[in-house]
N, C-alpha and C positions, 0 to 999 in steps of 0.2 A: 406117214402121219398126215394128220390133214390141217394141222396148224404151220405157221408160216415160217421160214427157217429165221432161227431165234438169230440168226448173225446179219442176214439183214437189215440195217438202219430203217430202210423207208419200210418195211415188212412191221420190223417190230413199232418205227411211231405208228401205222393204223394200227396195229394190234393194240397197244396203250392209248391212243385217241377213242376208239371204238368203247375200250372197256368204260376210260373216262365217260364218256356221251351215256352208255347203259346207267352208270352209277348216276349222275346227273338226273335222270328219269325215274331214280329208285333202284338199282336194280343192286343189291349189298355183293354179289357172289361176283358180280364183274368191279366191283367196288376193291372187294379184297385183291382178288388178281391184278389188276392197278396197281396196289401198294405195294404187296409183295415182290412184282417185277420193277415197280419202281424201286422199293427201297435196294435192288441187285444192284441195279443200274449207277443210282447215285453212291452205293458202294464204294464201287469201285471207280466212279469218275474222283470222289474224296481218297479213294487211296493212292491213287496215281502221284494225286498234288498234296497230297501230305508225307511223302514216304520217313521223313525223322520225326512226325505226330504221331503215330498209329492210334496212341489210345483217345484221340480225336475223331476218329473214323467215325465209330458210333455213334455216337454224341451228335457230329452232324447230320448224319442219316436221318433219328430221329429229331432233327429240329427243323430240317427241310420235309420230311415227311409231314410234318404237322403243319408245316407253312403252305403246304400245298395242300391238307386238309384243309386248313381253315381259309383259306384263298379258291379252292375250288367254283365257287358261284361265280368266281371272275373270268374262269374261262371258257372264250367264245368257241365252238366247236367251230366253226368254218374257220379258223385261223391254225398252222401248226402247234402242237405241242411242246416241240424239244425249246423255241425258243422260252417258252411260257414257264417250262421246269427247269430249264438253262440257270435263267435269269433271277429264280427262285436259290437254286443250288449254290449258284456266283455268291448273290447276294451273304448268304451262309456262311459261305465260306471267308468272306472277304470281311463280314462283320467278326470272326472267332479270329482272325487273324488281328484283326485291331485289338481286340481283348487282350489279345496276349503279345502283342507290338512285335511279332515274326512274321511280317511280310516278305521276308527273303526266304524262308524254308517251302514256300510251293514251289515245288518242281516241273511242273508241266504251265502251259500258258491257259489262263481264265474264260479266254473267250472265244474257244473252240465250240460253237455250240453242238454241232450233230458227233464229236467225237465222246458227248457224255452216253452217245448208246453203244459204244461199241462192245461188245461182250466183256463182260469184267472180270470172267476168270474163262481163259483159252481150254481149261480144261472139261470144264460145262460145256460148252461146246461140242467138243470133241466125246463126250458123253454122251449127248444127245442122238450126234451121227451114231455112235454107237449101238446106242438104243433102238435107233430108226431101225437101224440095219438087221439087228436081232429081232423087232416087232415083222417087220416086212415078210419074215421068214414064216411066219404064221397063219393058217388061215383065218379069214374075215369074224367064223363066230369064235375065235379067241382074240384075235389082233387087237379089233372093233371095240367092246369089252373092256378090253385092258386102257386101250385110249381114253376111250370117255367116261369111265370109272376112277381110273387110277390115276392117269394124266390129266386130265383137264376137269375131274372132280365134282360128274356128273352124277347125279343119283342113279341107283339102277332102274330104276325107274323110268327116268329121262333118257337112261341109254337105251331100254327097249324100247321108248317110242320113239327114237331119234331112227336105232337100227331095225325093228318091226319085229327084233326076237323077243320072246318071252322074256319075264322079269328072273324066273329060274334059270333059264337058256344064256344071261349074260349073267349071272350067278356061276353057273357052271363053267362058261369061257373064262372067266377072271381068271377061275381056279388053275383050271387045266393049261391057261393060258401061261400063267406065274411060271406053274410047274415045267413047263415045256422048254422057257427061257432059262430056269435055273439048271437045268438038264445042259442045254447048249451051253450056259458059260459055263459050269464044270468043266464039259466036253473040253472047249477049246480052254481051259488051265489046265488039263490036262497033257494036251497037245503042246504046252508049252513049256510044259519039264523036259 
């Protein structure tokens, strides 16, 4: 695939720096992809250090998500990111903790900054390797297609003029592409009775 391995720390801050810098300029489609891999990330940096809050989880997600919407103008792109969402995240975390006078129940320590990227559920991960490995199996006019359609949630449109095939021709790879991959994983659940 041609996106950058999602376990990556320095991989994934340019990938979330970049998206951020697009959206800054306008750009809503790298906006959302921002939040959505943001809001994984802080996920699971809150689940770590809340493990007897859980139903806290949420709650902080979206109250750092919107701190970082609404703070957005404030950051510098020539400066990193993780400390700038860190710091945000902390902040969160450490004012819900005052709310509720349980500053003994975080489990993990506050001021880890680059460890809020590390992949927040081991099993995504290991999905995605998965996936890769099932995509790679593929030829270009279905592999191709299926990436920047499905994964990365390009129009078909923008995938024919990304890959130079017709708008029907990554219409078609999607399909046959889907079908091809569903075929193999039966295949190997099969293999595995």
């Amino acid at each position: 695939m041609n996106r950058p391995d999602a376990a990556d720390p320095t991989q994934r801050e340019a990938r979330l720096r970049a998206w951020l810098v697009a959206a800054q300029a306008g750009d809503a489609r790298a906006y959302h992809r921002f939040l959505e891999a943001l809001g994984a990330l802080l996920r699971g940096f809150f689940r770590r250090r809340l493990a007897r809050m859980p139903d806290e989880v949420e709650d902080l997600v979206q109250e750092a998500l919107l701190a970082v919407h609404n703070q957005r103008h404030t950051y510098d792109a020539a400066q990193p990111l993780t400390p700038w969402v860190h710091a945000i995240a902390r902040y969160k975390l450490v004012d819900m903790l005052r709310r509720h006078g349980r500053q003994a129940l975080v489990t993990d320590p506050l001021d880890d900054e680059v460890e809020w990227l590390a992949d927040p559920q081991p099993q995504a991960q290991e999905a995605r390797r998965d996936l890769g490995r099932l995509l790679a199996t593929l030829p270009d006019k279905q592999r191709l297609p299926i990436v920047h359609v499905k994964l990365e949630g390009l129009s078909v449109a923008e995938t024919a003029q990304r890959t130079g095939l017709s708008e029907s021709a990554v219409k078609i790879g999607v399909h046959r592409g889907l079908k091809a991959l569903a075929a193999r994983i039966r295949g190997s659940a099969d293999e595995d009775r």
